[in-house]
C-alpha positions in Angstrom: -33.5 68.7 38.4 -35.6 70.9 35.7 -37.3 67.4 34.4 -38.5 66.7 38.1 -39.2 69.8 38.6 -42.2 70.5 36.0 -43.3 66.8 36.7 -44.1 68.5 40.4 -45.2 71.1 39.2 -47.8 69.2 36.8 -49.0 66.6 39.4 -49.5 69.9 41.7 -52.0 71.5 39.5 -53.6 68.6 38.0 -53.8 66.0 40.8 -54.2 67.6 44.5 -57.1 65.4 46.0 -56.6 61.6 47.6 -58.6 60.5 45.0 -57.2 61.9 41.7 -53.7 60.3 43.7 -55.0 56.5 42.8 -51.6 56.9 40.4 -53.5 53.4 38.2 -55.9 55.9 37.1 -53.9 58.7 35.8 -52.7 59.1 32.4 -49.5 61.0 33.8 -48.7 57.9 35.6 -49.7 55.2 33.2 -47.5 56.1 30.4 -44.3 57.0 32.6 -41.3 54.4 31.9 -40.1 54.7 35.5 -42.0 53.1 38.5 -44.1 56.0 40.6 -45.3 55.8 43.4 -46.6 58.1 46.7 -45.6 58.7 50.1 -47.8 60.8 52.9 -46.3 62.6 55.8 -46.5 59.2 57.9 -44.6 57.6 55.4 -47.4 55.6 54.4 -48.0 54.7 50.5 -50.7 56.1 49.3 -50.4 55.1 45.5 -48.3 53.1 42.8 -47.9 52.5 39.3 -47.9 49.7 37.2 -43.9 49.9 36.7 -43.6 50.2 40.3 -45.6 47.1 41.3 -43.8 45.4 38.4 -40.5 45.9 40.1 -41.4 45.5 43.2 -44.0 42.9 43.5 -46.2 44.8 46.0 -49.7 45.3 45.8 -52.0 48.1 47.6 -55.1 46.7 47.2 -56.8 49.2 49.5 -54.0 49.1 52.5 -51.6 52.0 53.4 -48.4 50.0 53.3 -45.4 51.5 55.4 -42.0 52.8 53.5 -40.3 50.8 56.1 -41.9 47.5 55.0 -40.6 48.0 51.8 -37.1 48.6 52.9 -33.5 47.9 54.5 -33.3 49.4 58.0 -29.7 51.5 56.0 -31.8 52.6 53.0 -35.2 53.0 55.4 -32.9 55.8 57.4 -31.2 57.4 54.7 -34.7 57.9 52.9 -36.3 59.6 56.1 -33.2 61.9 56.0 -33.4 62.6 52.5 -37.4 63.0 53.0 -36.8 65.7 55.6 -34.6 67.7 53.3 -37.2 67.4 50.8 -39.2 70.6 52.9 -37.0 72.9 51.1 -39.0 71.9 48.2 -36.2 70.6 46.2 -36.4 67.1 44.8 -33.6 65.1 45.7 -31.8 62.0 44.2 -29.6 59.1 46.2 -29.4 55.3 46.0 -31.4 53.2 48.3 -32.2 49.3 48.7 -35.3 48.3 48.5 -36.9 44.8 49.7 -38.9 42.4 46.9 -41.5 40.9 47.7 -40.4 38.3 47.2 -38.1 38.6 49.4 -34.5 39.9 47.1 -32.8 43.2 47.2 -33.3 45.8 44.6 -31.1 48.5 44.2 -32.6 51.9 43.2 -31.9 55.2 41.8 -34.3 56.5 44.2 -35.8 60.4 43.3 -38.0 62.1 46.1 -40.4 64.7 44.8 -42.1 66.9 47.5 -46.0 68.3 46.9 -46.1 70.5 49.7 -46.1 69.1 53.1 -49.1 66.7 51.9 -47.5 64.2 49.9 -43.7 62.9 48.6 -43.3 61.5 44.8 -40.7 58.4 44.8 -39.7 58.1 41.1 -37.8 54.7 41.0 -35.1 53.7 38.0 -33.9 50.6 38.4 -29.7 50.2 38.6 -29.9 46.8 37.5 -31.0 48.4 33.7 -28.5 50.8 34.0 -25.5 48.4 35.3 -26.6 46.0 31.8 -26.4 48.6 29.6 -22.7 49.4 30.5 -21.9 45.8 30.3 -23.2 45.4 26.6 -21.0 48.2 26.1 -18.3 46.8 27.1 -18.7 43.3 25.8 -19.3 45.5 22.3 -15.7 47.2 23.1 -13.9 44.5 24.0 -15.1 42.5 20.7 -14.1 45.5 18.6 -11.0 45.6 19.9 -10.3 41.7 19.3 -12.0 42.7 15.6 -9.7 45.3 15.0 -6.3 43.0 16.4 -6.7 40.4 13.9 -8.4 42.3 10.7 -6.2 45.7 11.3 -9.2 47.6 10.3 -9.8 51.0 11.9 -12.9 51.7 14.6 -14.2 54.8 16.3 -16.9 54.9 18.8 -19.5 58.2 18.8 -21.1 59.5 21.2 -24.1 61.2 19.6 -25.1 63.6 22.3 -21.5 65.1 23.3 -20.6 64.9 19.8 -17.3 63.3 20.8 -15.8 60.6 18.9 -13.0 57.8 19.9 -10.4 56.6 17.3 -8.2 53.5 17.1 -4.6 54.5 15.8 -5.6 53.0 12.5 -8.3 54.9 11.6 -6.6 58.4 12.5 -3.8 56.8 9.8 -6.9 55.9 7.0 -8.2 59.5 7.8 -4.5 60.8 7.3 -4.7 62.8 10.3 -3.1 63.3 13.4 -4.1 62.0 16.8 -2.7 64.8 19.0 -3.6 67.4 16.9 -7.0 66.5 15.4 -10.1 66.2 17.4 -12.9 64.0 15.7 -16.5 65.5 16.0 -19.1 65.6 13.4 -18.2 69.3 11.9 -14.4 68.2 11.4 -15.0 64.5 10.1 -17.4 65.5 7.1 -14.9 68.3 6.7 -12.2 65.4 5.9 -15.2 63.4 3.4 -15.0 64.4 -0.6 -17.2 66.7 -1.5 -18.9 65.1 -3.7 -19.8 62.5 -0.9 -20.6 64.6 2.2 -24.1 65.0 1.6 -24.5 60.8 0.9 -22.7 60.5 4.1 -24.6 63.1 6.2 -28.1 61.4 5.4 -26.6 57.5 5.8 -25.1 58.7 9.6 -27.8 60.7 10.4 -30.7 58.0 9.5 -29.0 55.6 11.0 -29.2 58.1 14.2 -33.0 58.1 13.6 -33.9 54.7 13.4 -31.3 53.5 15.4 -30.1 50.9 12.9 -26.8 49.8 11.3 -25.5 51.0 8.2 -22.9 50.6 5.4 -21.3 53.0 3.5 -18.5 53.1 1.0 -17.3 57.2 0.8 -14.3 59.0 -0.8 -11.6 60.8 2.3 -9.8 63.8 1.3 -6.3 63.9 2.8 -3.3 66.5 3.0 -2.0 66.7 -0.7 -5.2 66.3 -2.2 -4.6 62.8 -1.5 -8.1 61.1 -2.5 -8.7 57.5 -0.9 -11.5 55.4 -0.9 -13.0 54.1 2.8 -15.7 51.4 3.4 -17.7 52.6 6.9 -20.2 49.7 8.6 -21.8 51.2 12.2 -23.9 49.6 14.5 -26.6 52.1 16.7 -26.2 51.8 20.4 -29.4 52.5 22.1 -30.4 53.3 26.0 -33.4 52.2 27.9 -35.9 54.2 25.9 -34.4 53.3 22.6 -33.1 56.5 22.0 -29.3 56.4 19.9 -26.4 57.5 22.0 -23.7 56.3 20.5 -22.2 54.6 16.8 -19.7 52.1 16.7 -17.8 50.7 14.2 -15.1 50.0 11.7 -13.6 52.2 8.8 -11.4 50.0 5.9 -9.5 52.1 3.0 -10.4 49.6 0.4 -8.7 52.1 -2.4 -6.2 49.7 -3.7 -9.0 47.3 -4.3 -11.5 49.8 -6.1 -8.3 50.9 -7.9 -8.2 47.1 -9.1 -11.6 46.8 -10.5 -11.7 49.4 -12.2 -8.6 48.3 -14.2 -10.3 45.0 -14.5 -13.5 46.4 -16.3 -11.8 49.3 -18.3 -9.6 46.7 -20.0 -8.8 42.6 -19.0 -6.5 42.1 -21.5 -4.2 44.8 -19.8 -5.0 43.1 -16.1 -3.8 39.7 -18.0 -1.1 40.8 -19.2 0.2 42.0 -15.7 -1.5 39.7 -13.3 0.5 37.2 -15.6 3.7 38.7 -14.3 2.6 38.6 -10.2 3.1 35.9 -8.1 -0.4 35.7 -6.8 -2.9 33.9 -8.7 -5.7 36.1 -9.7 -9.4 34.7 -11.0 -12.4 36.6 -12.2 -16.1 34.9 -12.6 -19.2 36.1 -14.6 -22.2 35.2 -12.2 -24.6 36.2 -15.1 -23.0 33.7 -17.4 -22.0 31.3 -14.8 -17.9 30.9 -16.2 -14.5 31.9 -15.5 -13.6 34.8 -17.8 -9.8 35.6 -16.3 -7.3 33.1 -14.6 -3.9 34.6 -14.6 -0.6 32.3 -15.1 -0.2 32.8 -10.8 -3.2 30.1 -11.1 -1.3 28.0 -13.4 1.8 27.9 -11.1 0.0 27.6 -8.0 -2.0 24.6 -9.0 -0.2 23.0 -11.9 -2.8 23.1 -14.3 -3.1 24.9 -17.6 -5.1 28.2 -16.4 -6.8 27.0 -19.7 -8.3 24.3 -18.1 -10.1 26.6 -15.5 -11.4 28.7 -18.1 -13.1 25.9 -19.9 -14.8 23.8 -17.2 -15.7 25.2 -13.5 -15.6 22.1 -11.4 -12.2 22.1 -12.0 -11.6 24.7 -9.2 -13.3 22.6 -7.0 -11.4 19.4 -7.8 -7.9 20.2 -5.8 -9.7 21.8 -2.7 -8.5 19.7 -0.1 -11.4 17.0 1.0 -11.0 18.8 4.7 -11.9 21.9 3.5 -13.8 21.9 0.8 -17.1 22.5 2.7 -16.6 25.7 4.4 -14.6 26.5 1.0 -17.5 26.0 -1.0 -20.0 28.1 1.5 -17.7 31.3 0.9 -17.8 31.1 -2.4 -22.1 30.7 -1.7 -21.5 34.0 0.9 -19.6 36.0 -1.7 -22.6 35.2 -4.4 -25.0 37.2 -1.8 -22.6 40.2 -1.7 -20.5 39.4 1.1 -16.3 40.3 0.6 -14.5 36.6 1.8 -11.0 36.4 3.0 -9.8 32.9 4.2 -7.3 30.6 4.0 -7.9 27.0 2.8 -5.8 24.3 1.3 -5.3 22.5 -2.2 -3.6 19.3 -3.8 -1.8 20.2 -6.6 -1.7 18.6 -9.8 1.5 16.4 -8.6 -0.1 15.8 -5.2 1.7 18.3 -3.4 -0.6 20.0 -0.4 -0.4 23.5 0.1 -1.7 26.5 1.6 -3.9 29.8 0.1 -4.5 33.0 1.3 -7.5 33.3 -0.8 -9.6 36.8 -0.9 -12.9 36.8 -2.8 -14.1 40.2 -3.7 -17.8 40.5 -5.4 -18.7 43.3 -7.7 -22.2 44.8 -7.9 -24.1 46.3 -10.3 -26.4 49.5 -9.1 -29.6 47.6 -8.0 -27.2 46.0 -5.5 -26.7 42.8 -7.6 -23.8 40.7 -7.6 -22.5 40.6 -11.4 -18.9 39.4 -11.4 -16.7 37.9 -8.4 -13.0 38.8 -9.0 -10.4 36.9 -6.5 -7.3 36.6 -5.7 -5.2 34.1 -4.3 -1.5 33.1 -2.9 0.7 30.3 -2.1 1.1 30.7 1.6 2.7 27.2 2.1 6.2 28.7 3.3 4.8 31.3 5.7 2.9 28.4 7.5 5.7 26.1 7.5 7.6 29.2 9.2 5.2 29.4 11.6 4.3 26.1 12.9 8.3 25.7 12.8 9.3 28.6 15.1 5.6 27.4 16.8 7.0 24.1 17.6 10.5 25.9 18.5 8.7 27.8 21.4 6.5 25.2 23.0 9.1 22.1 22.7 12.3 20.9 23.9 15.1 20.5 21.2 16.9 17.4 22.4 14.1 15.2 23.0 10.9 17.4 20.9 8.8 16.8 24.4 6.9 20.0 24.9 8.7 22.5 26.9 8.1 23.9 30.9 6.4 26.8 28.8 3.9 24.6 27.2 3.6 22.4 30.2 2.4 24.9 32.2 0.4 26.5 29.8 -1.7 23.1 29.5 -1.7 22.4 33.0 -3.5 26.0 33.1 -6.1 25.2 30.5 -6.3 21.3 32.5 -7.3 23.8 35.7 -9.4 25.6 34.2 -11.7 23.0 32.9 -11.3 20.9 36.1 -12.3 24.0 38.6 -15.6 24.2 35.8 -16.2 20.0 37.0 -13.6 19.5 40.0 -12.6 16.5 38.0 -9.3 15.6 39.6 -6.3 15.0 38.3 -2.7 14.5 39.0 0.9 15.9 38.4 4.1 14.1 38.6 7.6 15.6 38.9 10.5 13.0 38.0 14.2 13.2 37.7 17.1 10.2 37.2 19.2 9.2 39.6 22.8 9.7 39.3 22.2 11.6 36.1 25.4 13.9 36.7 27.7 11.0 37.7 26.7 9.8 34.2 27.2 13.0 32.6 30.8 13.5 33.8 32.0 9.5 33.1 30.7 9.4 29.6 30.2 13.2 28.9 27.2 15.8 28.0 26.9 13.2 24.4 25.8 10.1 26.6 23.7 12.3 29.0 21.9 13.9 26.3 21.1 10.3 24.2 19.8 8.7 27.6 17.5 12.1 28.0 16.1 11.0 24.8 15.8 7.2 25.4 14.5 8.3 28.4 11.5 10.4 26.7 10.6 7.6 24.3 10.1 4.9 27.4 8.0 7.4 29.0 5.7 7.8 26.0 5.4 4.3 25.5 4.4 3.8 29.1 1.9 6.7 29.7 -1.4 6.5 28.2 -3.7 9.0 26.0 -5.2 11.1 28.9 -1.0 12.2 30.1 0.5 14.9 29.3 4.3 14.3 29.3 6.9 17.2 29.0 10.9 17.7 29.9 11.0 20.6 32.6 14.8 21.4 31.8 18.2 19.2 32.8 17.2 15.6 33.7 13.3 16.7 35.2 10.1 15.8 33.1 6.7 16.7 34.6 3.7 14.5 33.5 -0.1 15.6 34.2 -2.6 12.6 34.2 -5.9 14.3 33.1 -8.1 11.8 34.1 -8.0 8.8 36.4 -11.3 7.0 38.4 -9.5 5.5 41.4 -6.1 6.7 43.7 -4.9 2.6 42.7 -4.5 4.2 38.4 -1.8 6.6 39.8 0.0 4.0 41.9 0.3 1.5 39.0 1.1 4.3 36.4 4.0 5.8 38.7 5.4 1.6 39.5 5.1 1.4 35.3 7.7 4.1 35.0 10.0 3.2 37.9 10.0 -0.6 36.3 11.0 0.8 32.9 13.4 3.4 34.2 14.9 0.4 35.6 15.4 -1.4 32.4 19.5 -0.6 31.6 19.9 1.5 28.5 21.4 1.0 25.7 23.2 3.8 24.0 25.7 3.0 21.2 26.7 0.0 23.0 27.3 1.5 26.1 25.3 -0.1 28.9 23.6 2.6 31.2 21.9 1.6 34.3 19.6 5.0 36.3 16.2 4.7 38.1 14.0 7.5 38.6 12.4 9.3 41.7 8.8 10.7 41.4 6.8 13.1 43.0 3.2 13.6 43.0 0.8 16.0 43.9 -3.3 16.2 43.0 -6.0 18.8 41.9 -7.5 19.8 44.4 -6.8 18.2 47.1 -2.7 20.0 47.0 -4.0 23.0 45.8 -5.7 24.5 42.8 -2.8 27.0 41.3 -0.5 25.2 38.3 2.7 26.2 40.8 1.6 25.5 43.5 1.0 21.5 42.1 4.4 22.0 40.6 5.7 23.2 43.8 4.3 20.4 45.6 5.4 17.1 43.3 8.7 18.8 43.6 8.5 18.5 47.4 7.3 15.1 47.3 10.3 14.3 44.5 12.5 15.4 47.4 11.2 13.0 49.6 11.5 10.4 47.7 14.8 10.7 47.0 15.5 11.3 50.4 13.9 7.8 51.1 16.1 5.9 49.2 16.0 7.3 45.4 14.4 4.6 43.0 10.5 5.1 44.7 7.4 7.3 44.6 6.0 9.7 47.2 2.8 11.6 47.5 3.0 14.8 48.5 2.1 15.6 52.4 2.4 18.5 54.9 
């Protein structure tokens, strides 16, 4: 209350006539950033800022406006209270709801500010400010988090005026220091930079504190052993409503092993040759001054098929096994890395014997001490493998083995992203729950061998009967599930569910064996049956039951 306090004070002795309280015509008043303005005993306003009728929309214009006018009945209540305690000559702070005048709520930090028994001070801050602040924050947080998932970068947040700090795991690991033990303030994180460094990295942090900018900074870290390791620091400054820093947030990156590998590239290339010729990864090095390749290691050569000579000689040839698909966005990181930036991306290539595969590719500029790019080194891999891995076990999840339909798991994953988009339009759409008739007796006269070859005859009639806007998937046993994204009329859903009865009734032919099922279907519709992916489920399943119960063979909507 010390800040409100002298303001009372001040207005007291400066400003005690009705005329020196037309608030528009005081220089106090003018240049406050909070809307001011001034109650009499009667609860009548007397006086009012610019900030105030900016937030409120009222004018004066020579009238004595009531409090209660401006109000809620609640708020109009609670501020009479509050105004009564005020005689203790204390200024008091509480949240109140005030009335636009145009005719919307406002909610208000509200302060009252007495001046004797004369006159009350209403400082106003609006919450809305406030409550926009703390969302940027935490659209900021939440984006560093998702930053640091996918880069595994460390990132600490500062708060400037409690000199408090918050640390991801990995940047307590870069700093080489305990989490439980070692509490990050300013003091005890310049204690952990090189010497040699500390007084680079007390001027970068504290101007960027000043002007309330970002910064980038590449500093040495001191850890236990004398271990030295080299970190690269970018910070963004988060300000308040005046503009005022109050906190620093960003990423920390020990980029040692990379420093480690220029420097070995500029004090001598014929020794980097001679070892990036023995690595697996392909390894490049381009003189932007002279506009050529000056290293391409045999990894190159194996990678692309192509004597590394060949590189060395004539640029373009880089460019000519880019795949056509990505040689754009290719081309543009290679522009980015020419303006400084460090480019890590994957891309792919056809080799020399028409073979595509995949690169992890990592482009890391080198500047001379005016800040200009000089050299780009890079370095490449053959990540072909690792992606076939991955789609494979990707495919393994998310389908069915016997017939490669996608799986209940992926089903229902779609039919969540298909609601999503449809509760954004409330574009309908349907979902079918089928099974086969007499699929056990057929299992146990011909066996599990039969059953499971008529599954997958049964999954290629489907997908030759369903169009481009189904989605068609095997539930588990002798149940598929189909969503039909889009349809115009309820007649498209009648003829699509009689199309797959008709060719469930076609007999089968499996190894010469002559196999004769029909099918029962359920169905169920967005949103008329509900607007939860089980609860649609739930529903065609309901509606299967009734089919089946009405002679097998036939289709039912569902319906309570």
């Amino acid at each position: 209350m010390g800040f409100f306090n002298r303001l009372s004070n001040l207005i007291k002795s400066k400003y005690n006539t009705s005329k020196q309280l037309e608030i528009g015509n005081n220089p106090l008043f003018i240049h406050l950033p909070d809307a001011v303005f001034v109650l009499n005993a009667a609860y009548q306003v007397l006086s009012m800022n610019h900030q105030a009728r900016a937030l409120l929309g009222y004018t004066i214009d020579g009238r004595k406006p009531l409090l209660s006018d401006w109000m809620s009945n609640d708020s109009y209540e609670i501020t009479k209270s509050n105004i009564k305690l005020t005689q203790t000559g204390e200024p008091i702070s509480f949240d109140a709801v005030f009335l636009h005048e145009k005719g919307h709520e406002v909610v208000i930090h509200l302060t009252l500010i007495p001046n004797g028994n004369d006159f009350i001070y209403c400082v106003c801050k609006d919450l809305r400010t406030i409550r926009d602040y703390k969302d940027r924050i935490s659209t900021l947080y939440d984006n560093l988090l998702y930053i640091q998932k996918i880069t595994n970068i460390g990132s600490f947040d500062y708060d400037v005026a409690l000199d408090k700090s918050f640390w991801s795991n990995q940047t307590y690991e870069i700093f080489g220091v305990d989490d439980y033990e070692f509490v990050p303030t300013w003091k005890t994180i310049v204690e952990l930079i090189h010497p040699n460094d500390r007084e680079l990295y007390e001027e970068t942090i504290q101007k960027a504190i000043h002007d309330g900018h970002g910064y980038e900074l590449e500093h040495r870290i001191i850890r236990d052993h004398a271990d030295v390791r080299i970190a690269f620091q970018r910070g963004e400054a988060v300000k308040d409503e005046t503009g005022k820093t109050v906190r620093l947030i960003g990423t920390v990156q020990d980029i040692t092993e990379q420093k480690h590998m220029e420097l070995k590239i500029i004090e001598n290339e014929e020794q980097m040759k001679s070892v990036t010729d023995r690595l697996r990864v392909g390894i490049w090095s381009y003189d932007v001054r002279q506009k050529r390749y000056t290293l391409c290691s045999k990894g190159v050569e194996e990678i692309y098929g192509v004597d590394q000579r060949k590189f060395l000689e004539r640029n373009p040839t880089w460019f000519m096994y880019i795949h056509p698909e990505d040689l754009f966005f290719v081309l543009s990181y290679f522009k980015r890395s020419m303006h400084g930036e460090e480019m890590t991306f994957e891309h792919r290539i056809i080799d020399a014997k028409g073979n595509e595969k995949w690169l992890h590719h990592q482009i890391l500029p080198y500047k001379n001490p005016d800040g200009t790019v000089i050299r780009l080194d890079g370095i490449m891999a053959d990540i072909t493998e690792d992606k076939e891995h991955k789609e494979t076990l990707s495919f393994n999840a998310n389908h069915d083995h016997l017939t490669k339909l996608p799986n209940r798991r992926y089903f229902e994953k779609e039919l969540a992203e298909t609601l999503n988009n449809s509760l954004k339009s409330m574009e309908k759409f349907a979902v079918f729950y089928l099974d086969l008739d007499r699929f056990k007796l057929i299992n146990d006269t011909l066996g599990h061998e039969y059953g499971d070859k008529l599954l997958i005859e049964v999954a290629n009639r489907l997908n030759h009967v369903l169009g481009e806007h189904s989605f068609l998937a095997r539930l588990g046993g002798d149940e598929f599930a189909i969503c039909i994204k889009q349809f115009a009329v309820l007649e498209e859903i009648t003829r699509i569910a009689d199309s797959i009865i008709m060719a469930m009734e076609e007999p089968f032919n499996l190894d010469m064996e002559i196999v004769k099922t029909t099918t029962s279907i359920g169905i169920s519709f967005f949103p008329h049956d509900g607007v939860e992916g089980h609860t649609l489920l739930k529903k065609a399943d309901h509606a299967l039951y009734k089919a089946k119960e009405a002679g097998r063979g036939n289709w039912q909507f569902y319906s309570r």
